[in-house]
C-alpha positions as CSV (number, residue, x, y, z in Angstrom):
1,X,-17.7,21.2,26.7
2,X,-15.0,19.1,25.1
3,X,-13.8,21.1,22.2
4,X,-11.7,18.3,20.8
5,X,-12.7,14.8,19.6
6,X,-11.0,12.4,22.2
7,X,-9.6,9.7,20.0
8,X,-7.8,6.8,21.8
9,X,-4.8,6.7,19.0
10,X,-1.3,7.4,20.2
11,X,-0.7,10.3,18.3
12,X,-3.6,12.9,20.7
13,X,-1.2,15.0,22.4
14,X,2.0,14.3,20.4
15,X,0.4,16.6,17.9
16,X,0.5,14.3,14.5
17,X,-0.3,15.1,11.5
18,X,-4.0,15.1,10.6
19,X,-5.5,14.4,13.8
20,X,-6.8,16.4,16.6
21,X,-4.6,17.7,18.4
22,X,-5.4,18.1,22.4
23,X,-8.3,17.1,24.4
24,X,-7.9,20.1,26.8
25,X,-11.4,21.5,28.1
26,X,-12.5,24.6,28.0
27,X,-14.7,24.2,30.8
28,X,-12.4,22.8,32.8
29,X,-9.6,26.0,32.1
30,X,-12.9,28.4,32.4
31,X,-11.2,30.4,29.5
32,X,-11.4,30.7,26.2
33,X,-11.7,27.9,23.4
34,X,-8.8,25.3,23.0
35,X,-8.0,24.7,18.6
36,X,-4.9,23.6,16.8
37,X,-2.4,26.1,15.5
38,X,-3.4,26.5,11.4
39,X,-0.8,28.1,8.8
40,X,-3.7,30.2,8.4
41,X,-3.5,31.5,12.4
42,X,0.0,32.8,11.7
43,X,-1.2,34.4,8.4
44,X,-3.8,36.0,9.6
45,X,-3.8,35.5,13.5
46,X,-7.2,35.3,15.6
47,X,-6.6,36.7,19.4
48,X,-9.0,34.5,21.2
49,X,-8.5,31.0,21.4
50,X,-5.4,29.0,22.8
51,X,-3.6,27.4,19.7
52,X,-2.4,24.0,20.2
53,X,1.0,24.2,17.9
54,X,3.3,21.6,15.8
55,X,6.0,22.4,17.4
56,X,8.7,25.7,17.7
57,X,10.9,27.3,15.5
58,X,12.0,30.4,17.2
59,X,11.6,32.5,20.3
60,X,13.1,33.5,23.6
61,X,12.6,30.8,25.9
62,X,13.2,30.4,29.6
63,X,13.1,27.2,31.8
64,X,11.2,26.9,34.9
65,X,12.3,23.8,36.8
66,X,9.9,22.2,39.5
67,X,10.5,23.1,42.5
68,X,12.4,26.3,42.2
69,X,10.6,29.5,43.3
70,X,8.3,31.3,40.8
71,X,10.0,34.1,38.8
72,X,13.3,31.9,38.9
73,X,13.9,30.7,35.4
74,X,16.9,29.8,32.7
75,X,17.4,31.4,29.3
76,X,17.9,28.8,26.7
77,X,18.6,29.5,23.7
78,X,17.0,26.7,22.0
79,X,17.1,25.9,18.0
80,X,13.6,24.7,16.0
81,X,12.3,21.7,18.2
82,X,8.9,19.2,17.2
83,X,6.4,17.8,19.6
84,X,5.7,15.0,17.1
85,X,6.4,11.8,19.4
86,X,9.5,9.8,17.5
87,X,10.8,13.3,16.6
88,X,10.5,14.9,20.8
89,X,14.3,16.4,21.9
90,X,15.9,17.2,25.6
91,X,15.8,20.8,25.9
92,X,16.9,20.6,29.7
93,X,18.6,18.0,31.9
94,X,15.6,15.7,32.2
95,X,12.8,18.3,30.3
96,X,11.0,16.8,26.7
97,X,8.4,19.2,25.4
98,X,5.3,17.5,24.1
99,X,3.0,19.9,23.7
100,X,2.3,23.7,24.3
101,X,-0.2,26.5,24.4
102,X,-0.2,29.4,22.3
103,X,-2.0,32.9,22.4
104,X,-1.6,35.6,20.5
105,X,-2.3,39.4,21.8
106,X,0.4,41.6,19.5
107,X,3.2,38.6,19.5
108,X,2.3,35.0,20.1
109,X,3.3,33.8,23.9
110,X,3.5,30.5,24.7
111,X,3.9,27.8,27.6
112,X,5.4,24.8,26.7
113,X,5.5,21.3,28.6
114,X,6.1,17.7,28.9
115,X,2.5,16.8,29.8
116,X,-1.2,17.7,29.0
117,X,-1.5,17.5,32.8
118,X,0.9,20.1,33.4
119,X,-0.3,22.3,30.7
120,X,-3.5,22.0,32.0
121,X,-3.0,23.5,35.6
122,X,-0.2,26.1,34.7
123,X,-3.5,27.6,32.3
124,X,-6.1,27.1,35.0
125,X,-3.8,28.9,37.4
126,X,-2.9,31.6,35.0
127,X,-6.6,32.5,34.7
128,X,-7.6,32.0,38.5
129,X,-4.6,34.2,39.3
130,X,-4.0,31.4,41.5
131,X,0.1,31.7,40.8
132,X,1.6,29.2,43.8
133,X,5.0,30.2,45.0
134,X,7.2,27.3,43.3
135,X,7.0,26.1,40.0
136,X,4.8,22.9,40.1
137,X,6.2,21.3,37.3
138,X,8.6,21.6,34.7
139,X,7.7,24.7,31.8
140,X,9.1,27.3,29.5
141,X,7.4,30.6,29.0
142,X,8.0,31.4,25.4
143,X,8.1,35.3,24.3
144,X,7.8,36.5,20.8
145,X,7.7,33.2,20.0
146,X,7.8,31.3,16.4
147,X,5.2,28.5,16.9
148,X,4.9,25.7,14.0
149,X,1.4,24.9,12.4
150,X,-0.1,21.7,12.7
151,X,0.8,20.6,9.0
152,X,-2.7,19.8,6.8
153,X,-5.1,21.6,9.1
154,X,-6.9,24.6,8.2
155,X,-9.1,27.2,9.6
156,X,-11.9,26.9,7.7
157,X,-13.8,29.6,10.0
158,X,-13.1,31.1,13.3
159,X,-13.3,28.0,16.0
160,X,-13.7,25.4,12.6
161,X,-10.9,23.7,11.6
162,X,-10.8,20.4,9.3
163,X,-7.7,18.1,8.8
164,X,-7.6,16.9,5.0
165,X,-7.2,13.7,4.2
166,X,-8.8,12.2,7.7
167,X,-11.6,15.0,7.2
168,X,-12.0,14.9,11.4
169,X,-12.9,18.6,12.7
170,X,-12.6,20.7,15.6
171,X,-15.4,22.8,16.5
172,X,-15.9,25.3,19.0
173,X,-19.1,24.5,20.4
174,X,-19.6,27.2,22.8
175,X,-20.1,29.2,18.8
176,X,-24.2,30.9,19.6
177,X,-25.0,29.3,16.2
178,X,-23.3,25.8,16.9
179,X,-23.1,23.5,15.0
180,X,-23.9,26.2,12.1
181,X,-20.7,27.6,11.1
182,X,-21.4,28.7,7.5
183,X,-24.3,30.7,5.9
184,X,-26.7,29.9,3.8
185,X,-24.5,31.2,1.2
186,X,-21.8,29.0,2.6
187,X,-19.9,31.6,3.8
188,X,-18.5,31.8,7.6
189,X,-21.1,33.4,10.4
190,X,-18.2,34.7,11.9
191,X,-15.5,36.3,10.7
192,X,-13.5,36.6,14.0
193,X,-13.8,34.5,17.0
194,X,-17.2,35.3,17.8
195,X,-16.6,36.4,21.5
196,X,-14.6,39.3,20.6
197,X,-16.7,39.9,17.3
198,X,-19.1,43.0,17.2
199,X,-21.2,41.7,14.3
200,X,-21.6,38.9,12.5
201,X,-19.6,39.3,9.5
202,X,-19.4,36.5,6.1
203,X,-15.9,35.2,4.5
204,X,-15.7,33.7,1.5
205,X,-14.3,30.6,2.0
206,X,-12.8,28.0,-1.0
207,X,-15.7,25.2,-2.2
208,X,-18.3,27.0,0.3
209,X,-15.9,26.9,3.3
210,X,-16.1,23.6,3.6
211,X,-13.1,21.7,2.1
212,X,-9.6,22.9,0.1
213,X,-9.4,20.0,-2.3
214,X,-6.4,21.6,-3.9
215,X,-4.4,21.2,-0.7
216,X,-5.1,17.6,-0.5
217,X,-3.9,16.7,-4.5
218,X,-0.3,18.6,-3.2
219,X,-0.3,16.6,-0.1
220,X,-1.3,13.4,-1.7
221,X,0.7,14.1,-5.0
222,X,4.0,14.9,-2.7
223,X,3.0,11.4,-1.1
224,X,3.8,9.9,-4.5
225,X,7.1,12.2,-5.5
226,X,8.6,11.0,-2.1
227,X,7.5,7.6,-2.9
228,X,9.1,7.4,-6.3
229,X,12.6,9.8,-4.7
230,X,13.1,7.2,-2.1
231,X,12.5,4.5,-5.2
232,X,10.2,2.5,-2.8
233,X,7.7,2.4,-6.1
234,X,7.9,2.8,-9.8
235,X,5.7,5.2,-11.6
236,X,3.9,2.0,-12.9
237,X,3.1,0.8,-9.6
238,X,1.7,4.4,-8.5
239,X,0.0,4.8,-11.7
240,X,-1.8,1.3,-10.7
241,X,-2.4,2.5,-7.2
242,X,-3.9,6.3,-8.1
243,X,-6.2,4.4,-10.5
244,X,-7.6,2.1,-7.6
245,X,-8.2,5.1,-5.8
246,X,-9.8,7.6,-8.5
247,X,-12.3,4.8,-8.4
248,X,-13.6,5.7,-4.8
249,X,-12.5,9.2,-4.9
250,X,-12.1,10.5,-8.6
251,X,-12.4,14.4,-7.6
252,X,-9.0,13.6,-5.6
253,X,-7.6,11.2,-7.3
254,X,-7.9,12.2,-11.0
255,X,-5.8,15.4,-10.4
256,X,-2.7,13.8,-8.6
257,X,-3.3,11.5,-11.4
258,X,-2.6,14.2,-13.9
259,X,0.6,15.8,-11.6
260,X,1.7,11.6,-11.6
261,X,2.0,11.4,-15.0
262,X,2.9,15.3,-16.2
263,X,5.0,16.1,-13.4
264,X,4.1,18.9,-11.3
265,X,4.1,23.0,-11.8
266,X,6.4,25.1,-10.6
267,X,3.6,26.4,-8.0
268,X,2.6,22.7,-6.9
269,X,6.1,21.5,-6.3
270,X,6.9,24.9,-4.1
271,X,3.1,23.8,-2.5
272,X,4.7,19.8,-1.7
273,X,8.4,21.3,-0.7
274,X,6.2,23.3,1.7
275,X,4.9,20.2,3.4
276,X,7.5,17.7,3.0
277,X,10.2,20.2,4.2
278,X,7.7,20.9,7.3
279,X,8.4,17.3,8.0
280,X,12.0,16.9,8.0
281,X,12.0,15.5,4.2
282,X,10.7,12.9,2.5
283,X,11.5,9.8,5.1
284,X,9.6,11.6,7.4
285,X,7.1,12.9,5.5
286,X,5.7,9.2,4.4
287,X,6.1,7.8,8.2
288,X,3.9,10.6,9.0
289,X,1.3,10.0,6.3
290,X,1.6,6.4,6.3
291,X,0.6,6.3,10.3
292,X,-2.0,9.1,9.6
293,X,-4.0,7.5,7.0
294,X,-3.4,3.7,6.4
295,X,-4.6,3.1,10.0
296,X,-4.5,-0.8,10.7
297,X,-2.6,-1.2,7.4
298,X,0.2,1.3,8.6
299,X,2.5,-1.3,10.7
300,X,2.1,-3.9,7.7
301,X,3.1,-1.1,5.1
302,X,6.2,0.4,7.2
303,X,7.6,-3.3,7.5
304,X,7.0,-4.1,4.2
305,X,9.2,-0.6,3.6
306,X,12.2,-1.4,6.3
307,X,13.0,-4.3,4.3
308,X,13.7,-2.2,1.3
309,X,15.8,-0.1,4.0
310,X,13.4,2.6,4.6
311,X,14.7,3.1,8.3
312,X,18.7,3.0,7.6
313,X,18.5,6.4,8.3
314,X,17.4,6.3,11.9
315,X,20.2,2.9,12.2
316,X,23.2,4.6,10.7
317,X,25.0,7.9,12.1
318,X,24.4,11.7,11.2
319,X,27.1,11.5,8.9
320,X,30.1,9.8,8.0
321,X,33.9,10.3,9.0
322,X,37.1,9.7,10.0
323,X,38.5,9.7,13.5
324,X,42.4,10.2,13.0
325,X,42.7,9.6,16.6
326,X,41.5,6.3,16.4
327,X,42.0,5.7,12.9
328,X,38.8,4.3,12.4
329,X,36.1,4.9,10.0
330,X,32.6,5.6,10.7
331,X,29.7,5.7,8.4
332,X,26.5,7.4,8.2
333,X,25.4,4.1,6.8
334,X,24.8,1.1,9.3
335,X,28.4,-0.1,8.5
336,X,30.3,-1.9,11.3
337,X,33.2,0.5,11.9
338,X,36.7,-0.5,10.1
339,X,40.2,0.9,10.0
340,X,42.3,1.6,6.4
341,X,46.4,1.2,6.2
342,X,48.3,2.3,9.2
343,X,48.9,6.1,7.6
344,X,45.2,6.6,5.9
345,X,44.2,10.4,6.3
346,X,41.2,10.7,4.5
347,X,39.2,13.7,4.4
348,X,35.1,13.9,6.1
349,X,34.1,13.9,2.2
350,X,36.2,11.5,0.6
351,X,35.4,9.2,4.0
352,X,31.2,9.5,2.9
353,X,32.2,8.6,-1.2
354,X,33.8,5.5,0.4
355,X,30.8,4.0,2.8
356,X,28.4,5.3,0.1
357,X,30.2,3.0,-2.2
358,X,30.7,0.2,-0.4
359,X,27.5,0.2,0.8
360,X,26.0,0.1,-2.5
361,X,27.8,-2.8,-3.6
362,X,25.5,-5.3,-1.8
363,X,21.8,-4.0,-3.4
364,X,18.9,-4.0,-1.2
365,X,17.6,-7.9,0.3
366,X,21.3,-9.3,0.2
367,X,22.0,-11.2,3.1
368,X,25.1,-8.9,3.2
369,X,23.4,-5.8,4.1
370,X,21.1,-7.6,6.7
371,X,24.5,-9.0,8.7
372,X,25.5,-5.8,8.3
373,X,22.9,-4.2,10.1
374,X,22.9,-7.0,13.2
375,X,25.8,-6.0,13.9
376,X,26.1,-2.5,13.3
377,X,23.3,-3.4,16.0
378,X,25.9,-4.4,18.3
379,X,24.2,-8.4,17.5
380,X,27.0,-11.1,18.0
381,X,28.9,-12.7,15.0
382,X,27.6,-16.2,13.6
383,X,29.3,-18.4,10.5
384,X,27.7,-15.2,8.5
385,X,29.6,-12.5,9.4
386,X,32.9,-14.3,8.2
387,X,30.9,-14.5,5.2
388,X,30.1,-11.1,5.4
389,X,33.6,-9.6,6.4
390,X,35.2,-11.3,3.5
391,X,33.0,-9.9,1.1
392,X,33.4,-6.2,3.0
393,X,37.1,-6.5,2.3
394,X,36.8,-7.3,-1.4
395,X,34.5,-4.3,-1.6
396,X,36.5,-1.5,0.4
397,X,39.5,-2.5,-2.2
398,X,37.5,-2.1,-5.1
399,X,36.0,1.4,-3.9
400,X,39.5,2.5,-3.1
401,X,39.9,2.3,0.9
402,X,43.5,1.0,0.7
403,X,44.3,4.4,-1.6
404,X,43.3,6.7,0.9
């Protein structure tokens, strides 16, 4: 049986943010039930099932590379790491994780890979005890490992788990009483998974078990604080927006509503910090929820934001600085690089108070900052960029370049 909903989008696999998140069968594996990794897992976690996570955060790792014999593997000592496609890093020479398997006995243990494929057979020969005598593909083994929860989805009940917003589930239909997972009383059948339950044991759940409308106002609501902290909209236009939607939706939208125009509590901003920070911030955050829920209107809606200069921060540098060897500046903005006077010795800080300030001199949708760009983009120089470097000159004077 095909525990997951198969869904053609690009995002199966890579682990986004409301979807489902692996199509791995648990017929095929002949083990136990394949669900995502929930906040609620690590809170309270369910031996059982193999967790699909978000990503890592922690753990001893060791590499196995193909083709090496079994038992022959690398310590790395790797820092937090996502499987979100855009957001994937090079652990090894030639190794990207994209998705892992998770199960919990006293410590969650993990196997971690580049492919569903791979993942696939390294589980199926785990629990044949089928182990060949080289490693078949490229993997780290994971001990007392720090996994990271798919962000929005929650274990409703053992083997039920909803992502807010999209509402999709993943069931475990092997469950005796599928597809009942709550009692008459709304509560969950189960209280464990039920193959290692010894009785049938009710949970109260929030709103019957079946949805955690409190969860999706904070996601929602920190939709709009990143919106209005990037200055993308004004409180008008969101105002105009929520209203739309409390329309269709009221028990949704008439909360964030009231956190849009009061501000939020203390406990609902710690509740969006929670998910935004998840993310990476707010940038990230809104790329996430944009391609998660606009669906065909997501492209239209992400160009309409990189010509506001949503995406300078994946065009500029990590940060910006000096290289005294060179004497040349670099900034963490998409600035073409530039020198100062002949003995300039600026410091890392006073170096990001100058790009910051020169940058700001040409506001968002001037053709300077668009040049700019090109060529930061390594484009070649037309009858602009004269244009452009003339009015770069006048603007490092006035910031103070020449003084450092």
């Amino acid at each position: 049986m095909d525990l997951m909903k198969n869904k053609t989008r690009n995002f199966l696999l890579s682990l986004l943010f409301f979807s489902p998140v692996t199509s791995l069968r648990s017929e095929e594996l002949k083990v136990a039930p394949t669900v995502p990794l929930s906040q609620e897992d690590l809170k309270d976690p369910q031996s059982g099932y193999i967790h699909m996570p978000y990503g890592m955060e922690g753990g001893t790792f060791f590499y196995g590379k193909k083709g090496t014999q079994m038992g022959n593997m690398e310590r790395l000592e790797l820092d937090k790491f996502d499987f979100l496609e855009g957001f994937r890093t090079e652990v090894a020479e030639g190794f990207t994780p994209s998705i892992g398997a998770c199960i919990y006995m006293d410590k969650w243990s993990c196997i971690i890979s580049n492919s569903e494929e791979a993942i696939l057979q390294t589980l199926k020969q785990a629990y044949l005890n089928d182990i060949p005598s080289v490693y078949e593909s490229d993997l780290i083994i994971c001990e007392d490992c720090k996994p990271l929860p798919v962000p929005l989805f929650s274990r409703i009940c053992p083997g039920y788990y909803r992502a807010f917003i999209t509402n999709e589930v993943v069931e475990d239909k092997t469950l005796p009483t599928y597809p009942e997972f709550f009692s008459k009383e709304g509560n969950c059948i189960y209280e464990k998974p039920w193959f290692i339950s010894s009785s049938k044991k009710e949970k109260e759940q929030n709103n019957n078990g079946i949805e955690k409308i409190d969860q999706i106002v904070i996601v929602q609501s920190a939709f709009n604080r990143c919106m209005l902290e990037e200055k993308l909209l004004t409180k008008k236009q969101l105002i105009t927006m929520t209203s739309e939607g409390a329309k269709v939706n009221p028990q949704l939208f008439n909360p964030v509503m009231k956190i849009l125009k009061n501000g939020e509590t203390k406990s609902q901003k710690e509740g969006q910090d929670i998910f935004i920070n998840k993310l990476g911030g707010c940038k990230n955050f809104l790329r996430t929820f944009i391609s998660t829920t606009m669906n065909e209107d997501s492209e239209e809606m992400m160009k309409l934001l990189n010509k506001q200069g949503f995406d300078d921060d994946l065009l500029g540098r990590p940060k910006s600085y000096f290289d005294k060897d060179q004497g040349i500046v670099f900034c963490k903005e998409p600035i073409p690089e530039f020198t100062l006077n002949y003995n300039s010795n600026p410091s890392n800080k006073e170096v990001a108070t100058l790009c910051s300030c020169i940058w700001n001199k040409f506001p968002e949708g001037r053709w300077e900052r668009d040049e700019m760009r090109r060529i930061f983009k390594g484009a070649e120089p037309t009858w602009k960029t004269r244009g452009m470097f003339s009015r770069f000159g006048k603007a490092l004077k006035v910031c103070g370049g020449y003084e450092l």
